[in-house]
C-alpha positions in Angstrom: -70.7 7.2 115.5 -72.9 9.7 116.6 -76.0 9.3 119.3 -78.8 11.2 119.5 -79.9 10.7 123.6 -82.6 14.0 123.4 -84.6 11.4 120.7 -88.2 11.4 122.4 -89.6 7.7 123.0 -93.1 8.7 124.4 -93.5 6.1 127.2 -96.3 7.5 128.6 -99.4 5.1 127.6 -96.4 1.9 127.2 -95.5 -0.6 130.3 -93.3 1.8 131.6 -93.5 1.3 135.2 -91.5 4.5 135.6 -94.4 6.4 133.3 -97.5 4.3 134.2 -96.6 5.8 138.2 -98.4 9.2 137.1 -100.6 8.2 133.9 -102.9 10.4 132.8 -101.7 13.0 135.0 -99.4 16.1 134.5 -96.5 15.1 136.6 -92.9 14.6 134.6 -91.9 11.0 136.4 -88.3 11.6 137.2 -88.1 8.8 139.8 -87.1 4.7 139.0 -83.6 4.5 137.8 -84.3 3.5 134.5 -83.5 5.9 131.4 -85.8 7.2 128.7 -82.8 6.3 126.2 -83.1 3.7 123.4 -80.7 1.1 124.2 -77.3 0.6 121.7 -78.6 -0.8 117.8 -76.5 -3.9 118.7 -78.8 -4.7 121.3 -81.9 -4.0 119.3 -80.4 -6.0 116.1 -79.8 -8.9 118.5 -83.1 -9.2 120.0 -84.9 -8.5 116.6 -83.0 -11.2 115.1 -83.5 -13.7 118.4 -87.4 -12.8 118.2 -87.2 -13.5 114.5 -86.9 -17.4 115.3 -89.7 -17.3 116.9 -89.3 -20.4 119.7 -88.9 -19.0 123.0 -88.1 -22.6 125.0 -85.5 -22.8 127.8 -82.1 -21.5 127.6 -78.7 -21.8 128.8 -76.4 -19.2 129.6 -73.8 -18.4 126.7 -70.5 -18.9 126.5 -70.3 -16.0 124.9 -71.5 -13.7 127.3 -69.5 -15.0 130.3 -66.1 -14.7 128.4 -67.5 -10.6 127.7 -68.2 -10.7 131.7 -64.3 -12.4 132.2 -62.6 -9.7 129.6 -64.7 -7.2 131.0 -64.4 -7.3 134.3 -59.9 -7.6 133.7 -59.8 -4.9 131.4 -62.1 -1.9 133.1 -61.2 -3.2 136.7 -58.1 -5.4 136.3 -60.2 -7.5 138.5 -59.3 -11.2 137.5 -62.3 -13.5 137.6 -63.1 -17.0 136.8 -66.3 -18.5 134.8 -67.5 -20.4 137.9 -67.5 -17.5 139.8 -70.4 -16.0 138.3 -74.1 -17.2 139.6 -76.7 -15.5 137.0 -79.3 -13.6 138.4 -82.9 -12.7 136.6 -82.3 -9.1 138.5 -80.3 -7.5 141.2 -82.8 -7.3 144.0 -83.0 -10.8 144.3 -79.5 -10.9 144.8 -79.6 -8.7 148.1 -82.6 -11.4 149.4 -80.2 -14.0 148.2 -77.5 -12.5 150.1 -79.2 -11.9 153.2 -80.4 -15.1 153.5 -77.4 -17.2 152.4 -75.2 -15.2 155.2 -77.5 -14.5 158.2 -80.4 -16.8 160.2 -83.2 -15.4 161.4 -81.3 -14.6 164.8 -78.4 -12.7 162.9 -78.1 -9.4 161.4 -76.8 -7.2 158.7 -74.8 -3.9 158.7 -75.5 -1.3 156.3 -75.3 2.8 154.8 -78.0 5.1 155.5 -79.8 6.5 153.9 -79.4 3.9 151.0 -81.8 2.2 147.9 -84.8 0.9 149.6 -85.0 -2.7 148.7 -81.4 -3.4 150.5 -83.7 -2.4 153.9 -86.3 -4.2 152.6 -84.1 -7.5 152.0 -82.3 -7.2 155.4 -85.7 -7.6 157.1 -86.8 -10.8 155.1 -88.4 -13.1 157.6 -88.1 -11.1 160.5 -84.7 -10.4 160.4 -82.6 -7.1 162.1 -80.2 -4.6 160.8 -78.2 -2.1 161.9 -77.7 1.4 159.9 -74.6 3.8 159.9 -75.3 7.5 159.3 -73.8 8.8 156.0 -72.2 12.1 156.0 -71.5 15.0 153.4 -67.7 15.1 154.1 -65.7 17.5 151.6 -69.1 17.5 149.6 -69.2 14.0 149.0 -71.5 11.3 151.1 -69.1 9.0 153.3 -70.3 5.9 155.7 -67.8 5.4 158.6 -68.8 2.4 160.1 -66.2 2.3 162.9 -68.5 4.5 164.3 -71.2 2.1 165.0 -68.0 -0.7 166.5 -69.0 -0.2 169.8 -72.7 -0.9 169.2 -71.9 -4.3 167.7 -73.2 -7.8 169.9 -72.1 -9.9 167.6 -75.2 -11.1 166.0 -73.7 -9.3 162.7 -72.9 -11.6 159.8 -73.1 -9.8 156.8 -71.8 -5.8 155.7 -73.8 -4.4 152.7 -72.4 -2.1 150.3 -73.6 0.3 147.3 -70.6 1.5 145.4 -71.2 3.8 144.1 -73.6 4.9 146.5 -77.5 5.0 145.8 -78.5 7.7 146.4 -75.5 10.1 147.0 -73.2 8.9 143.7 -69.9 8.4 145.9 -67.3 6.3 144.3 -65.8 5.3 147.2 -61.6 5.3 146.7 -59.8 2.6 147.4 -58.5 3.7 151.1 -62.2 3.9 151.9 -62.5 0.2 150.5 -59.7 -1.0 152.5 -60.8 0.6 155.3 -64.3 -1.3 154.9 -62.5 -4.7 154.3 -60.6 -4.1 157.9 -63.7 -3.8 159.5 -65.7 -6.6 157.9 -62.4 -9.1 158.4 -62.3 -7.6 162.3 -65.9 -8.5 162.6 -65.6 -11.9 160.1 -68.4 -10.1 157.8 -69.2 -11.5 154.6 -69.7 -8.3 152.4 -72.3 -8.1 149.7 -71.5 -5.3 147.1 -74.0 -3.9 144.9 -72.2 -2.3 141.9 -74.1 -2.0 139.7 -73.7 1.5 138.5 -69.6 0.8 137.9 -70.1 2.1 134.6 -72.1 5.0 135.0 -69.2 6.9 136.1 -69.6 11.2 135.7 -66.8 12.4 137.4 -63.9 11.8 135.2 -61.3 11.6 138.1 -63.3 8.4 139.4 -62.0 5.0 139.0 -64.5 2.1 140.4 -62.6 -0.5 142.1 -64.9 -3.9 142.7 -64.5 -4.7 146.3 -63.4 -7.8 145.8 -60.6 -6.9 143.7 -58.8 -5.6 146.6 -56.9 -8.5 147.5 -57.6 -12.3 148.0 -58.8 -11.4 151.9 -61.2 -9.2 150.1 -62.6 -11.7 148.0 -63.0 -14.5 149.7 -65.9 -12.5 152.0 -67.6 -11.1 149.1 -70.5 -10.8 146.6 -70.6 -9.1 144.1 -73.8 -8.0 142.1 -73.7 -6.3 139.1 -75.5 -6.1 135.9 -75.9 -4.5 132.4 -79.1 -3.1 133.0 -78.5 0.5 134.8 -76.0 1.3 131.9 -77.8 0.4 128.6 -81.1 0.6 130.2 -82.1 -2.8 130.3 -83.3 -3.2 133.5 -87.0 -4.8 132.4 -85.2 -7.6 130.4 -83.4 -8.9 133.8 -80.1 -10.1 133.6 -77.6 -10.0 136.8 -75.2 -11.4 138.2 -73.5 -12.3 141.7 -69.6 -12.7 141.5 -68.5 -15.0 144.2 -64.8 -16.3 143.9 -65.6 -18.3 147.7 -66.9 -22.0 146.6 -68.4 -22.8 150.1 -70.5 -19.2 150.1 -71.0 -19.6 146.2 -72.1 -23.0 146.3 -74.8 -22.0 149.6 -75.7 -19.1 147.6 -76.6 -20.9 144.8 -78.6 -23.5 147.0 -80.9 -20.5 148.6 -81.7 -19.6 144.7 -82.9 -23.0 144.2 -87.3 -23.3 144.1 -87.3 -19.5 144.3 -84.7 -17.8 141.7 -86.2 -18.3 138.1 -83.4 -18.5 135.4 -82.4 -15.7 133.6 -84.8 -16.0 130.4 -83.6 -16.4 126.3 -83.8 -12.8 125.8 -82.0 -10.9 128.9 -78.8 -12.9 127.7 -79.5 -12.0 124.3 -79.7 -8.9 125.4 -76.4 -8.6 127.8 -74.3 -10.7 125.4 -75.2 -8.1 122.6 -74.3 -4.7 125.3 -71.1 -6.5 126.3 -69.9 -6.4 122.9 -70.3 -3.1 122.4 -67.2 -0.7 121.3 -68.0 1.5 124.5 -68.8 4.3 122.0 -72.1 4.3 122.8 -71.8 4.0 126.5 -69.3 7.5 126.1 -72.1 9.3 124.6 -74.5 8.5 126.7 -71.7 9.5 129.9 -71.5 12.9 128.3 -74.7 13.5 128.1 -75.6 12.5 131.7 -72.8 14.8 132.7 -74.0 17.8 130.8 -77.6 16.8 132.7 -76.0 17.2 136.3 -74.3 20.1 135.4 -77.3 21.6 134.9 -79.1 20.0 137.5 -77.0 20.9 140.0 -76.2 24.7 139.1 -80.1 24.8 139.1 -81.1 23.0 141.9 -78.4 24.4 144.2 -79.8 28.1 142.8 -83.0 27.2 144.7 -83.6 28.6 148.0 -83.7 25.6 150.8 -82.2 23.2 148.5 -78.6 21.3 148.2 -77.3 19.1 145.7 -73.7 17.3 146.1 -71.8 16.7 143.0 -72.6 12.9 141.5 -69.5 11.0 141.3 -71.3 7.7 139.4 -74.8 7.1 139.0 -77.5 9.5 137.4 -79.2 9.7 139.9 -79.3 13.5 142.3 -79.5 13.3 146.4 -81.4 16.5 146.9 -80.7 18.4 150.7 -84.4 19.7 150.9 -84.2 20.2 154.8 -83.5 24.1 154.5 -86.8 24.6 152.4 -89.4 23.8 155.2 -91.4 21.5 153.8 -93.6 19.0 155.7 -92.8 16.9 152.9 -90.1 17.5 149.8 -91.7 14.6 147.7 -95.7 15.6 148.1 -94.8 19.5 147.4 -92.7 18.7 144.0 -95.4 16.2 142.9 -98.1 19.0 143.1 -95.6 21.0 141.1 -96.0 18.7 138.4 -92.5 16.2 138.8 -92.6 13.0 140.1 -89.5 12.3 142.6 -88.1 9.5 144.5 -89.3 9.8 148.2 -86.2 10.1 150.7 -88.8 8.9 153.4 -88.1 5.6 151.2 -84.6 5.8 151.8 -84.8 6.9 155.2 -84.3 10.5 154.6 -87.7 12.4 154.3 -86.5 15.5 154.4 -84.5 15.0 150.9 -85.5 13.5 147.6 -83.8 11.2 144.5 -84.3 13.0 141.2 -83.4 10.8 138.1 -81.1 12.8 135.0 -81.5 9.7 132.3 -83.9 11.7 130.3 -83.5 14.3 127.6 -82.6 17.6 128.5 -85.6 19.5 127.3 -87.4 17.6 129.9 -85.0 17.8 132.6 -84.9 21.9 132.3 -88.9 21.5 132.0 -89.3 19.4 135.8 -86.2 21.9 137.0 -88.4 25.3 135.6 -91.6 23.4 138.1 -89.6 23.0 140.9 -88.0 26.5 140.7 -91.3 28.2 140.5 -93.3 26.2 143.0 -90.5 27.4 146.0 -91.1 31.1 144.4 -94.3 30.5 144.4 -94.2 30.2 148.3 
């Protein structure tokens, strides 16, 4: 089958969050990590034919859907998983609260990456909480975290290690000698080690294997969670459907508890949704891979072009860490908004002197927000 990813789906005056941002204003939004790409027919057909019956009352999850997640997860990953292992999420944020507050008190910590996706900050500060960040660091032009280097910092108020593989923002895919060496230090610290991965799919360099964390070995997985979801790669991130693999019963079972009262279920549709993308033949989910590589090759022959600016290859994700410290800008994110394009902040992130541009749109559009930037810094 062919796929047609420069098709334009004008979200501009929809309930795009990721549009709504700059309505009515001449800025090209290339910020939230959602796609402007209509999601695979199966999915649409499902949900057209779920709508179609027109009683929306509560659901289960199906059984289905969780034998797609157990095939899945052995055949991309070899990573073995059981049914019960899976606690279903209505969206991936809430597991990092869930996390947070199932492995630390108020008096305990977490470790993490910086700079890294905002809401994993915001989560590790829930109810007054602490954490403690480890410097990332462009190391043979990919973004590494060593976080041996923060060992002698440690008081031992540290309970919980928090992970983004691959990396938001950055797009490492970390190798498995980097995993291990992250399992050694969460086992010599007794860390339990939440793992967001949920961009394994969106994989651009074709050398790059993702290997779940807790698929290294059985020490591995008995400290883990693992979040991951359907949403980032068939852009079905408003529908909401996650998920937290947790193969340890005691930390599954107290994970599920802190859900309870605050967690809604996953709703009829989401599952429709991710049993529908699960099935998929993967030819859909190529296309769209070589279109989002053909994106950051142009994004980053452009943008490392610029003067002041620095782009590192993307190993997984769409989603470009830009280097704007060279271009002397009191602030990267205000300058390209007047430009007309609508980044993510790296002051978000805890970088302000770079921004997140977003390549899941069509290409026309992409060159259009890259001709903006490109001009405003001649401009100066």
């Amino acid at each position: 089958m062919t796929f047609n990813f420069d098709d334009w789906v004008d979200r501009s005056h929809t309930d795009s969050v990721k549009w709504n941002k700059y309505r009515d204003k001449e800025v090209i939004p290339l910020w939230v990590a959602d796609t402007d790409f209509i999601a695979p027919q199966r999915v649409v057909d499902a949900l057209h034919r779920r709508v179609s019956e027109g009683v929306f009352g509560y659901g289960f999850t199906p059984p289905a859907l969780v034998e797609h997640v157990v095939a899945r997860m052995q055949a991309r990953y070899d990573w073995e998983i059981k049914p019960e292992w899976i606690v279903w999420l209505p969206g991936l944020v809430c597991g990092l609260n869930l996390a947070v507050r199932t492995c630390t008190t108020q008096q305990q910590s977490s470790i993490l990456p910086s700079p890294l996706y905002p809401p994993f900050m915001e989560a590790a500060q829930s109810e007054g909480r602490q954490y403690r960040a480890v410097s990332a660091r462009a190391v043979n032009h990919r973004w590494v975290t060593d976080f041996n280097d923060v060992e002698a910092q440690l008081d031992g108020s540290e309970k919980l290690l928090m992970l983004c593989n691959p990396y938001n923002p950055g797009g490492t895919v970390y190798r498995r000698d980097e995993l291990l060496a992250q399992l050694d230090f969460a086992t010599r610290h007794d860390l339990t080690v939440c793992s967001d991965e949920i961009h394994c799919d969106l994989l651009l360099e074709r050398q790059c294997r993702h290997i779940p964390f807790a698929s290294l070995n059985e020490e591995a997985a008995q400290r883990s969670i693992t979040l991951m979801s359907p949403s980032k790669t068939f852009n079905l991130a408003g529908l909401g459907a996650s998920m937290a693999i947790i193969p340890n019963e005691a930390l599954r079972r107290k994970f599920a508890h802190t859900a309870r009262g605050i967690v809604p279920h996953v709703n009829v549709l989401a599952y429709v949704a991710a049993q529908a993308a699960y099935a998929e033949d993967e030819s859909w989910l190529t296309a769209q891979l070589e279109y989002l590589r053909g994106n950051h090759e142009l994004a980053l022959r452009r943008i490392n072009a610029m003067p002041g600016l620095k782009m590192l290859p993307i190993e997984g994700t769409y989603l470009g860490w830009i280097d704007a410290s060279a271009a002397g800008l009191d602030s990267p994110y205000r300058f390209f908004l007047q430009a007309g394009v609508g980044l993510s902040d790296g002051r978000d992130f805890g970088a302000p002197d770079f921004v997140r541009i977003n390549l899941g749109c069509r290409r026309a559009l992409l060159e259009k927000a890259l001709d903006r930037m490109e001009a405003a810094l001649a401009a100066r």
